[in-house]
C-alpha positions as YAML, in Angstrom:
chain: A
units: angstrom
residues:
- id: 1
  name: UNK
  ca: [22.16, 24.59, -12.87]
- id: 2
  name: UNK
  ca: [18.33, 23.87, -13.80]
- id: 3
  name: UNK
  ca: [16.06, 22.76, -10.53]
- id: 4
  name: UNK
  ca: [14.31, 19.69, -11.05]
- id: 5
  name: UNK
  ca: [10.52, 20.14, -11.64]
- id: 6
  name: UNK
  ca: [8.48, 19.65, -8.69]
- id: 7
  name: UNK
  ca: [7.28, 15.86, -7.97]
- id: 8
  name: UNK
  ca: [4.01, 15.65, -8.82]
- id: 9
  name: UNK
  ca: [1.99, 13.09, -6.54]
- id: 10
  name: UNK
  ca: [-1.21, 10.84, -6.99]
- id: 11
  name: UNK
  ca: [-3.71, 9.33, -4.09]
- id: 12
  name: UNK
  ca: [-5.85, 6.57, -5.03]
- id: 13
  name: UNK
  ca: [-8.35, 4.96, -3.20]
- id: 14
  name: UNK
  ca: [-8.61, 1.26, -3.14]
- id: 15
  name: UNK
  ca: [-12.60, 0.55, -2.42]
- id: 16
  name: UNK
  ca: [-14.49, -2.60, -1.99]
- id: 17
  name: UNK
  ca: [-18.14, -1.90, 0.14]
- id: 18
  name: UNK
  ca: [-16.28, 0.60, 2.00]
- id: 19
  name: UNK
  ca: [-19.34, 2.80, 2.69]
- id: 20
  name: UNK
  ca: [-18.81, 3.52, 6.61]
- id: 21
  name: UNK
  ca: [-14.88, 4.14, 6.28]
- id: 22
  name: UNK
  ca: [-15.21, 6.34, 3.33]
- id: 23
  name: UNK
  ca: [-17.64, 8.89, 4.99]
- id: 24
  name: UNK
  ca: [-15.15, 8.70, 7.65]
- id: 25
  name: UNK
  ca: [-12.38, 9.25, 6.23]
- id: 26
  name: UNK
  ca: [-12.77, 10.85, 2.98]
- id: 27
  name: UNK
  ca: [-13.74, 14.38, 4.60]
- id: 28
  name: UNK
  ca: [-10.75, 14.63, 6.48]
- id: 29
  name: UNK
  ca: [-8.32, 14.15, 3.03]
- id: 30
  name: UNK
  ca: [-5.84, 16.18, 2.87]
- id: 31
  name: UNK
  ca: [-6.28, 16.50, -0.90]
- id: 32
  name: UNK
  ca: [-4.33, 19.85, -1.47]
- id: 33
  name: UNK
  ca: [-0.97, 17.70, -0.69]
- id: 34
  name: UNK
  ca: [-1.82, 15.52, -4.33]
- id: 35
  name: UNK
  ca: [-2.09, 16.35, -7.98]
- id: 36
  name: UNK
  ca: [-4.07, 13.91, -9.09]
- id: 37
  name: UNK
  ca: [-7.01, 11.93, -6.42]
- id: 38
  name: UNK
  ca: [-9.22, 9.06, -7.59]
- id: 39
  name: UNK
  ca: [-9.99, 5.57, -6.79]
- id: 40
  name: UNK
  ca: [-10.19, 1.91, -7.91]
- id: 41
  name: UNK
  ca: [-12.68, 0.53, -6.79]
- id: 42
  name: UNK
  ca: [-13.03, -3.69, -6.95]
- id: 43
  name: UNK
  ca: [-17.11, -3.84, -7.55]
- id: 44
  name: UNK
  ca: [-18.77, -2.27, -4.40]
- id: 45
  name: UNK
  ca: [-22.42, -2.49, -4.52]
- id: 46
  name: UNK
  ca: [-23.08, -0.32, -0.78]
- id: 47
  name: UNK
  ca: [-22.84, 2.61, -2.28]
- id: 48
  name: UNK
  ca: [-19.49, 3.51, -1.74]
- id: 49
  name: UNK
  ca: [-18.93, 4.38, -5.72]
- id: 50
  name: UNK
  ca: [-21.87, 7.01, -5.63]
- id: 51
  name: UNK
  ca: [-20.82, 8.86, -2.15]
- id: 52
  name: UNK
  ca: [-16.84, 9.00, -4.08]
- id: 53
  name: UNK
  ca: [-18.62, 10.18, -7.20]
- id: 54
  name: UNK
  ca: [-20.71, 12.96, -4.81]
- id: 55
  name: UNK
  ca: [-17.51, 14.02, -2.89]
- id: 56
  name: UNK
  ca: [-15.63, 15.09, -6.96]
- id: 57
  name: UNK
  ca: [-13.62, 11.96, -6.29]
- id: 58
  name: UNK
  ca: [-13.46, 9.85, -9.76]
- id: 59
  name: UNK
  ca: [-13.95, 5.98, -9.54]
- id: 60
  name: UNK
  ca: [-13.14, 3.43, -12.13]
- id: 61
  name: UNK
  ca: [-13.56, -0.12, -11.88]
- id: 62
  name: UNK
  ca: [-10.36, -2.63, -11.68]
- id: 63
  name: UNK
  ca: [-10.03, -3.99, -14.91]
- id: 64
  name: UNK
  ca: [-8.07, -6.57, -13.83]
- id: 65
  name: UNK
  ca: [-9.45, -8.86, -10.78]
- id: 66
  name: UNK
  ca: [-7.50, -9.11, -7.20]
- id: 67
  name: UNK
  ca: [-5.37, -7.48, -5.20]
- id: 68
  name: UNK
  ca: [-2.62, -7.25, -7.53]
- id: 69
  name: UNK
  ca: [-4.74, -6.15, -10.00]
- id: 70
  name: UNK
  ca: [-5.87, -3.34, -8.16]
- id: 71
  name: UNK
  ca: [-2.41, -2.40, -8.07]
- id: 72
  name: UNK
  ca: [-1.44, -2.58, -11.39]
- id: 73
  name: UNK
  ca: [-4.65, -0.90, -12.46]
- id: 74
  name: UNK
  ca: [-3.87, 2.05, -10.20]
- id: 75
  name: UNK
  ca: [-0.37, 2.48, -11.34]
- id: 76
  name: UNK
  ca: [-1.35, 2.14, -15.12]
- id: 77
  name: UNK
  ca: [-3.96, 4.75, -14.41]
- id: 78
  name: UNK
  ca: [-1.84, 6.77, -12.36]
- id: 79
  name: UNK
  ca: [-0.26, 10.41, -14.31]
- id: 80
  name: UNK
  ca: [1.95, 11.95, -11.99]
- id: 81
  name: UNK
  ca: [5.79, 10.52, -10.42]
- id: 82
  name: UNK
  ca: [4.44, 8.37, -7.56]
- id: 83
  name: UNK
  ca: [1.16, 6.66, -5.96]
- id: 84
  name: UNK
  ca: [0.09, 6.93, -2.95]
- id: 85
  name: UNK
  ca: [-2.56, 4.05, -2.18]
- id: 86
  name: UNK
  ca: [-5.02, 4.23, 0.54]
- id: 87
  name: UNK
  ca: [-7.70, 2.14, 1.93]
- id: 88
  name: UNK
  ca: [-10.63, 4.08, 3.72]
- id: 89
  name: UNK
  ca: [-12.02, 2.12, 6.34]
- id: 90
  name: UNK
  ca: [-11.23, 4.18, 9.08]
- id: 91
  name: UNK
  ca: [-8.36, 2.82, 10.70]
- id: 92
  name: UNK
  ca: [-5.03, 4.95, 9.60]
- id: 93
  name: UNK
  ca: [-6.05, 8.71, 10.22]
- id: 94
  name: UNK
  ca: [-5.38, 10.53, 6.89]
- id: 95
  name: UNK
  ca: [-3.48, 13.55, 8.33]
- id: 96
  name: UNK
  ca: [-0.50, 11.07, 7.97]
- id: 97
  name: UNK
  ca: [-0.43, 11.45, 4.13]
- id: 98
  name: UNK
  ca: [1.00, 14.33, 3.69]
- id: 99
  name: UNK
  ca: [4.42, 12.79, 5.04]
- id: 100
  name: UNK
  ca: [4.66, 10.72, 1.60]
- id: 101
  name: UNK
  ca: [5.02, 13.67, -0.71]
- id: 102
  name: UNK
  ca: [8.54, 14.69, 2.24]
- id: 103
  name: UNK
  ca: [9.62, 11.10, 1.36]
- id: 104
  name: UNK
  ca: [9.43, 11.16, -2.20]
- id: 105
  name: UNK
  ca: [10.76, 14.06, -2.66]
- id: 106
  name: UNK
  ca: [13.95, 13.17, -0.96]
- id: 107
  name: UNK
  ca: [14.50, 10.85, -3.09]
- id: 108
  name: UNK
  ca: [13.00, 7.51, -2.06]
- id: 109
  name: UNK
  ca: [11.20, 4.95, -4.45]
- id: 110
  name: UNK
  ca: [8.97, 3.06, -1.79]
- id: 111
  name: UNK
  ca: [7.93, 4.61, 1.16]
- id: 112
  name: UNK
  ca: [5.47, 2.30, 3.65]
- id: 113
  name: UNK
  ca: [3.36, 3.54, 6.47]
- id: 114
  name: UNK
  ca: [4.37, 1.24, 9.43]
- id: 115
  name: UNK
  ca: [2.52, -0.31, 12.30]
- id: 116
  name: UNK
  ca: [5.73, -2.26, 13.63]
- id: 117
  name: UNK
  ca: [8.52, -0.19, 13.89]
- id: 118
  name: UNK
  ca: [9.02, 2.62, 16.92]
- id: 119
  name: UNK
  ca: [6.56, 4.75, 17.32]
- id: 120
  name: UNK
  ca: [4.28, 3.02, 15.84]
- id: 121
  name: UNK
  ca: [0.74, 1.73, 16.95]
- id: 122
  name: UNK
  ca: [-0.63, -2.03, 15.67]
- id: 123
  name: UNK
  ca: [-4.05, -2.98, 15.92]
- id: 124
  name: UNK
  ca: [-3.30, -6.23, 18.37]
- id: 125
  name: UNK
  ca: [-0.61, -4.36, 20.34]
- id: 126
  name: UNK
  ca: [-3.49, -4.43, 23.23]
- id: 127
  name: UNK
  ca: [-3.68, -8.49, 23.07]
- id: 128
  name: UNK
  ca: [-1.63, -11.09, 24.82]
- id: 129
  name: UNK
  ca: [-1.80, -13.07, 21.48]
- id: 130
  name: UNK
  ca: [-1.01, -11.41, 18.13]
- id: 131
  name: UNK
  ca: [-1.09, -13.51, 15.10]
- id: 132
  name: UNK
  ca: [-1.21, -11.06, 12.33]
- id: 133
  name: UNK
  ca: [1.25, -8.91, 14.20]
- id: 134
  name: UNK
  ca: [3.28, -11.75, 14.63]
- id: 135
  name: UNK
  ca: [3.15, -12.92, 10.78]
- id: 136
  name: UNK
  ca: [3.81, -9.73, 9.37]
- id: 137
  name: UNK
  ca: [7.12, -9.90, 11.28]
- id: 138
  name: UNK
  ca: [8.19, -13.60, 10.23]
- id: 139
  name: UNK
  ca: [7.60, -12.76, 6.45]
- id: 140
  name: UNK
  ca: [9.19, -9.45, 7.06]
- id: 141
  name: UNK
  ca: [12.33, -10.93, 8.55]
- id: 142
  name: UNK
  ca: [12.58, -13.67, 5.92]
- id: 143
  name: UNK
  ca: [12.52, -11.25, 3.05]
- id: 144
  name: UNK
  ca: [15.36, -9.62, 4.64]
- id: 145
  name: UNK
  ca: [17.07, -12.47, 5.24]
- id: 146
  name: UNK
  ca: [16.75, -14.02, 1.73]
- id: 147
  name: UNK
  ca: [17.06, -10.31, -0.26]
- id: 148
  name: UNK
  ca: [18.61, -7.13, 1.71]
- id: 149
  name: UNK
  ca: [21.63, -6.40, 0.59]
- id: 150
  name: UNK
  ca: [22.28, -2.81, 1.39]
- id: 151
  name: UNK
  ca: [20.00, 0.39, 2.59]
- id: 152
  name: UNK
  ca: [17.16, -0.46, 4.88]
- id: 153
  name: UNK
  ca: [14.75, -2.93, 6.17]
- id: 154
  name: UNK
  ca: [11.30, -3.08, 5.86]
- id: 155
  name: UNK
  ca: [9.62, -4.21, 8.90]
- id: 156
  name: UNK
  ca: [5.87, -3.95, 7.56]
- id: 157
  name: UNK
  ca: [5.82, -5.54, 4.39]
- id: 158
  name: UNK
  ca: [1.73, -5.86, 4.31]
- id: 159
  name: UNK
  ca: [0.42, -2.57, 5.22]
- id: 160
  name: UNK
  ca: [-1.34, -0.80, 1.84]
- id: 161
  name: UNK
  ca: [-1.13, 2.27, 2.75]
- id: 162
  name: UNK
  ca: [2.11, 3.08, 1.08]
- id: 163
  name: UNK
  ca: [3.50, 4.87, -2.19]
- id: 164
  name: UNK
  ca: [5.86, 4.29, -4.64]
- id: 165
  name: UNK
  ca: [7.32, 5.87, -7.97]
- id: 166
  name: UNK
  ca: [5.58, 4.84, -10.99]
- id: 167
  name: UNK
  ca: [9.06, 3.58, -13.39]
- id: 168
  name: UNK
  ca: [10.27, 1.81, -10.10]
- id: 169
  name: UNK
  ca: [7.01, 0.01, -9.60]
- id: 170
  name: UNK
  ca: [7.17, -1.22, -12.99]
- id: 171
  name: UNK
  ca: [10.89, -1.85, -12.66]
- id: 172
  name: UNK
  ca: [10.19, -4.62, -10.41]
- id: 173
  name: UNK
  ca: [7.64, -6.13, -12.69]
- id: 174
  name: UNK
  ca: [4.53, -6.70, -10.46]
- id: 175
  name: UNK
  ca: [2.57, -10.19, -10.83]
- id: 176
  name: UNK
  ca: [-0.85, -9.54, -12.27]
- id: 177
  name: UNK
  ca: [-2.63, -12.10, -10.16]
- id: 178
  name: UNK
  ca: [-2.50, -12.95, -6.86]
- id: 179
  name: UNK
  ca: [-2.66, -11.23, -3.22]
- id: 180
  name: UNK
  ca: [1.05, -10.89, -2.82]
- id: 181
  name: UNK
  ca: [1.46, -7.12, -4.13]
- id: 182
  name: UNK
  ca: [2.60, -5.42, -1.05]
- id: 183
  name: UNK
  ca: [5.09, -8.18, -0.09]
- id: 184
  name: UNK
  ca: [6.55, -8.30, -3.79]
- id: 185
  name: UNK
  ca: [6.72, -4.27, -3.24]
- id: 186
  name: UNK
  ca: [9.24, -4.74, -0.63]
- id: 187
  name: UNK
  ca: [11.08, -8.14, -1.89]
- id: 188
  name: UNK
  ca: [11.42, -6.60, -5.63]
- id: 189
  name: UNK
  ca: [12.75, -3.20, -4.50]
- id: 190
  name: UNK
  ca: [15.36, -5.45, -2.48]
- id: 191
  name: UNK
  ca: [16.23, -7.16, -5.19]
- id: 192
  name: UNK
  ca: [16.68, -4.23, -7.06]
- id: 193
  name: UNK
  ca: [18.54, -1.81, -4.72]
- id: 194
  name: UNK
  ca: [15.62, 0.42, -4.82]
- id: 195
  name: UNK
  ca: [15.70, 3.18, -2.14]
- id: 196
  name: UNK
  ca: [12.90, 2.67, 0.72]
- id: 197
  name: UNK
  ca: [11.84, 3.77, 3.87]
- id: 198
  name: UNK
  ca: [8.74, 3.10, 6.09]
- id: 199
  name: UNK
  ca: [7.32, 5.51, 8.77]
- id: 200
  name: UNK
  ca: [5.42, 5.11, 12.00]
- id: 201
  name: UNK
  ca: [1.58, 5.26, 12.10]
- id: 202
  name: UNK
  ca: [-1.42, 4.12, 14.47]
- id: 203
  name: UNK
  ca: [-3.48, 1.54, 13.26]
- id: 204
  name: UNK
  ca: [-6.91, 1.03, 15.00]
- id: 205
  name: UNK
  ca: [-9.56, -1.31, 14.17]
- id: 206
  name: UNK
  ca: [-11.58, -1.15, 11.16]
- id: 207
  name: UNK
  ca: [-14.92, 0.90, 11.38]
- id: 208
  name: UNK
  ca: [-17.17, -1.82, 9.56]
- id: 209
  name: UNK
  ca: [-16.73, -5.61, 7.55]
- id: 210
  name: UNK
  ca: [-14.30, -8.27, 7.63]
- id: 211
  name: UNK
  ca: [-11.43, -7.66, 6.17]
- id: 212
  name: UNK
  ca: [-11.09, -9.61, 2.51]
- id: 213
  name: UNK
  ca: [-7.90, -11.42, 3.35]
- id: 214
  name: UNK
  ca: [-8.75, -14.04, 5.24]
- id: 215
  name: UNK
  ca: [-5.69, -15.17, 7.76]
- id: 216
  name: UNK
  ca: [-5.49, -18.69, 6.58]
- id: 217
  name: UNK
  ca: [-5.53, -18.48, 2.55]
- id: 218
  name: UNK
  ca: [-4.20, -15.62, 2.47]
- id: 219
  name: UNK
  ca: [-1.14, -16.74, 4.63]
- id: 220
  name: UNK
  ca: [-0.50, -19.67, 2.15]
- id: 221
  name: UNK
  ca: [-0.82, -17.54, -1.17]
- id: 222
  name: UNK
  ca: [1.92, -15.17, 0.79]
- id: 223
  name: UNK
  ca: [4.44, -18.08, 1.25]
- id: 224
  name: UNK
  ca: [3.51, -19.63, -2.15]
- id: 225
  name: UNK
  ca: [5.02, -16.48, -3.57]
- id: 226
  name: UNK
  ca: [8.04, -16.28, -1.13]
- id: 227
  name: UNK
  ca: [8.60, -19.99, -2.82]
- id: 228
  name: UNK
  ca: [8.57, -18.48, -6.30]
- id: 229
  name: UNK
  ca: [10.40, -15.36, -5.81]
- id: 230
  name: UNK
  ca: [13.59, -17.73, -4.31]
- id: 231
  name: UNK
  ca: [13.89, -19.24, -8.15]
- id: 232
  name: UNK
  ca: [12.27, -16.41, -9.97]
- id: 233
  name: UNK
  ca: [15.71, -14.75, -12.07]
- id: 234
  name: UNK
  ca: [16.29, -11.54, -12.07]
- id: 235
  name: UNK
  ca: [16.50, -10.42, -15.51]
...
């Protein structure tokens, strides 16, 4: 009986004037775990793109705008079996990576870092009042709900650090516009029977910037797509 061929992995960097969290956390990649390392970055102009470039990491420019873009741009780019994305801003300690590659090879399609399940640390977990804790868990519960018909729930359905098999990302035919990317991750592979699994990390607070998702827009772009995936066929 032949083996298989070893999986071969990718880690991209998603990058927008992430300067502080890069030369945090770049140094401390655990780059011998991947095949292929580079990122996407969406137009940084603090000099993150020239400390990647310095550190042998390549960086190309989305060619397609948004989140979703980013995405798509990644996984287009993207050589090997499976992505793993990652955003450098110093809050999810790299040393988790390597657990991906133990996932994927065991078969799974989507594999999600998770701040909500056992085990696992969220950034608000400290507060009396948790909003984007809170959220996360609605829209995670409703996609359940609506799509989950066998094999397991996915409890964090917004975290980006996460990986996924190239054919099955393109399998669930990602939107190319739009901030609804890691949500449709989890709703598609539902509605596809794709094999997932999330596992727990510690999330701490960002080292530097706002975050680009604002709570409020982005929060109504999330449910605008929960409307369209309920009469969206699937073909």
């Amino acid at each position: 009986m032949t083996a298989s061929p070893p999986l071969r992995l990718t880690l991209c960097l998603l990058t927008f004037n992430e300067i502080d969290g890069c030369r945090h956390d770049v140094p401390n990649l655990p780059l011998d775990v991947f095949d292929e390392v580079f990122a996407m970055d969406g137009g940084s102009s603090d000099g993150t793109v020239e400390y990647l470039r310095e550190r042998g990491v390549p960086v190309f420019r989305q060619e397609l705008k948004g989140y979703n873009g980013a995405y798509i741009c990644a996984f287009t780019r993207c050589s090997t079996d499976a992505l793993v994305m990652y955003h450098p801003k110093g809050s999810i300690d790299p040393a988790i990576l390597p657990k991906f590659r133990d996932y994927f090879e065991r078969g799974y399609d989507l594999v999600v870092a998770s701040r909500l399940i056992a085990g696992a640390v969220n950034e608000e977990d400290d507060k009396l009042f948790r909003p984007r804790k809170w959220f996360v868990q609605i829209l995670g519960l409703a996609a359940a709900l609506l799509w989950r018909r066998e094999g397991r729930m996915i409890a964090d359905v917004l975290h980006g650090c996460r990986g996924m098999r190239r054919d099955a990302f393109f399998a669930i035919e990602p939107l190319r516009s739009g901030v609804s990317i890691d949500l449709e991750m989890v709703v598609r592979a539902y509605r596809r029977r794709l094999s997932r699994i999330e596992f727990p990390v510690a999330e701490g607070p960002r080292l530097a910037g706002e975050t680009r998702f604002k709570a409020w827009p982005t929060g109504q772009a999330l449910l605008r797509y929960l409307a369209f995936e309920i009469r969206r066929p699937l073909n």
